[in-house]
C-alpha positions as CSV (number, residue, x, y, z in Angstrom):
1,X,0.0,0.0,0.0
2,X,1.1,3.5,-1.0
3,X,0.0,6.3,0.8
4,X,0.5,10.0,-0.5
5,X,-0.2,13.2,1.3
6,X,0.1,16.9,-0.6
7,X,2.0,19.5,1.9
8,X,-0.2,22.2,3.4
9,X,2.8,24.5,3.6
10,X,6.4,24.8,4.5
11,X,9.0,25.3,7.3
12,X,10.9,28.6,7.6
13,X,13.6,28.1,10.3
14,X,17.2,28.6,11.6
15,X,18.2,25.1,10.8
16,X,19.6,25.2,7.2
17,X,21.9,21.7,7.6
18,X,21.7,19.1,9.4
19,X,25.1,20.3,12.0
20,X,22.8,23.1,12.8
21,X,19.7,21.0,13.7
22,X,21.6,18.7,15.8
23,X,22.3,21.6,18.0
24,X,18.8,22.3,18.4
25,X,17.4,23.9,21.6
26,X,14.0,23.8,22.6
27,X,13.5,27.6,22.5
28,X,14.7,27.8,18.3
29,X,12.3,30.2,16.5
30,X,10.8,29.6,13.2
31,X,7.5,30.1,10.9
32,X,5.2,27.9,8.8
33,X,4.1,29.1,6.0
34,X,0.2,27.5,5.1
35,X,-0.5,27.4,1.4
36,X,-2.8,30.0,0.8
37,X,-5.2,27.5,-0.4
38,X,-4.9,26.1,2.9
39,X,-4.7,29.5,5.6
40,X,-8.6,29.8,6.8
41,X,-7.7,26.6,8.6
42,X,-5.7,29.1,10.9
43,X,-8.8,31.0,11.6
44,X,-8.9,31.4,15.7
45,X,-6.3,29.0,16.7
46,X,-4.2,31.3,18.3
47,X,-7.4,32.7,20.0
48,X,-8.3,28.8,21.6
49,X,-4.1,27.1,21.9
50,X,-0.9,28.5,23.3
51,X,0.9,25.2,21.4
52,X,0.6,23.6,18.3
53,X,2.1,20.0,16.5
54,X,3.5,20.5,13.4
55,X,3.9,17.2,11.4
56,X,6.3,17.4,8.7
57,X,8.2,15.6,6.2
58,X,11.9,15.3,6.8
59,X,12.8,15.9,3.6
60,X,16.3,15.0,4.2
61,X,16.4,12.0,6.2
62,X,18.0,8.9,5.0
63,X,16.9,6.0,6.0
64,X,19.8,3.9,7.7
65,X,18.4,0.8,8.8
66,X,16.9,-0.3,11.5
67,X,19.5,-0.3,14.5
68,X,21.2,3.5,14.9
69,X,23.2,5.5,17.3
70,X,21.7,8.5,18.3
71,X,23.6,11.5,18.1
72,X,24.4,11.8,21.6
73,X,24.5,8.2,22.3
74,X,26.8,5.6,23.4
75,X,24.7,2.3,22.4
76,X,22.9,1.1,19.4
77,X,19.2,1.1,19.3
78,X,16.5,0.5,17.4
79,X,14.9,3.6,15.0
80,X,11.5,3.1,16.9
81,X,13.6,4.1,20.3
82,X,14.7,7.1,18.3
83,X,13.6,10.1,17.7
84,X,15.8,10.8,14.7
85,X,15.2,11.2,11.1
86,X,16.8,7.6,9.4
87,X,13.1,6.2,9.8
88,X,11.5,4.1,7.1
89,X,8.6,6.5,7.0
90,X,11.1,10.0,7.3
91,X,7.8,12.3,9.3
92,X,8.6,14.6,12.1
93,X,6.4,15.8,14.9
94,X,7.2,18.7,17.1
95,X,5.7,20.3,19.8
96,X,5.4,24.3,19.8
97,X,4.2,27.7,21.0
98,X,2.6,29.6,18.9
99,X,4.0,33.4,19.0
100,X,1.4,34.6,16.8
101,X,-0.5,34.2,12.9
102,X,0.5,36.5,10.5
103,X,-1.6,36.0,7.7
104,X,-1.1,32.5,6.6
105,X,2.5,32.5,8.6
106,X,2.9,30.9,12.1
107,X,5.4,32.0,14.3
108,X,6.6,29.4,16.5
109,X,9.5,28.5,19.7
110,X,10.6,25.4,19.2
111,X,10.0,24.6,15.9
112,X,12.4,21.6,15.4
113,X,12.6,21.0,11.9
114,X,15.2,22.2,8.8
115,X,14.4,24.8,6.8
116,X,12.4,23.6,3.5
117,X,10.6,20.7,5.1
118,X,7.0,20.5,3.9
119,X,4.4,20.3,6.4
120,X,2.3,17.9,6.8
121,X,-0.7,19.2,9.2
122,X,-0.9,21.5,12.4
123,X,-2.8,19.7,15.2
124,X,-3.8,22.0,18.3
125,X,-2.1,20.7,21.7
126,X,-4.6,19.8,23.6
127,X,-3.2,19.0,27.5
128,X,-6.9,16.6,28.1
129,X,-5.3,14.7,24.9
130,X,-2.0,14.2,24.7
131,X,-0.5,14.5,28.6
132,X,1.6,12.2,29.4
133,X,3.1,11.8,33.2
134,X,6.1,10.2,34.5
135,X,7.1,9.2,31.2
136,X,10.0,7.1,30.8
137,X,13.2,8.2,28.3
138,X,16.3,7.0,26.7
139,X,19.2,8.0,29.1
140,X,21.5,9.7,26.3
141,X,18.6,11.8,26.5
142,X,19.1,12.6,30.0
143,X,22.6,12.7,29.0
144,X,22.1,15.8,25.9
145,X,19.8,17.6,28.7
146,X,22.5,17.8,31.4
147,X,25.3,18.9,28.8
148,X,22.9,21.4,27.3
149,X,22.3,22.9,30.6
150,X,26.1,22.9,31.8
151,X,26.8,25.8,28.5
């Protein structure tokens, strides 16, 4: 089965390589642009959500099998306990606050996607949804927390 899905816009950020993007921090700035066809789907979000998922296509990714070694990493894992782009289906999802709607442009903190990647659809956060407590994590994501906060 094939499954095909047209872009509803596209990401405008600071990440223009993929160095740059592996540095990311959560409070990276950036704007979706919504097709025109597409902007009335903006109409009042800002006015009902503070965040915001953007789903995206990472239009750059490889896909590298299905074992990797996160960036900040010391063991191999499987892609399904990663959150990085060298997936067999190469889609992002990221969590943001919206800074405000321009138009059809959506200014966002913590956009965490490179520059160029079509986006797939914007789905309000919605904390009686998608709250999660106590949640378990990968420790060399403790590990990139800690070193970020040492700088």
């Amino acid at each position: 089965m094939e499954i095909c899905y047209r872009p509803i816009g596209i990401v405008r950020s600071e990440f223009k390589s993929s160095e740059q993007h592996e540095e990311f921090e959560d409070s990276g700035e950036g704007v979706v642009e919504v097709f025109e066809e597409y902007s009335e789907g903006l109409y009042n979000l800002a006015e009902h959500f503070s965040h915001v998922f953007i789903i995206y296509h990472m239009h750059r990714a490889e896909f590298r099998g299905l074992r990797v070694r996160p960036p900040h990493g010391d063991e191999e894992i499987g892609v399904f306990a990663s959150g990085g782009p060298w997936r067999p289906n190469p889609i992002g999802i990221t969590p943001c606050r919206i800074i405000k709607i321009e138009g059809n442009k959506l200014y966002l903190r913590g956009l965490d996607a490179m520059d160029g990647s079509p986006v797939l659809d914007i789905k309000p956060y919605s904390p009686q949804h998608y709250t999660i407590t106590n949640p378990k994590y990968g420790a060399w994501e403790d590990r990139h927390h800690k070193r970020k906060t040492k700088d």
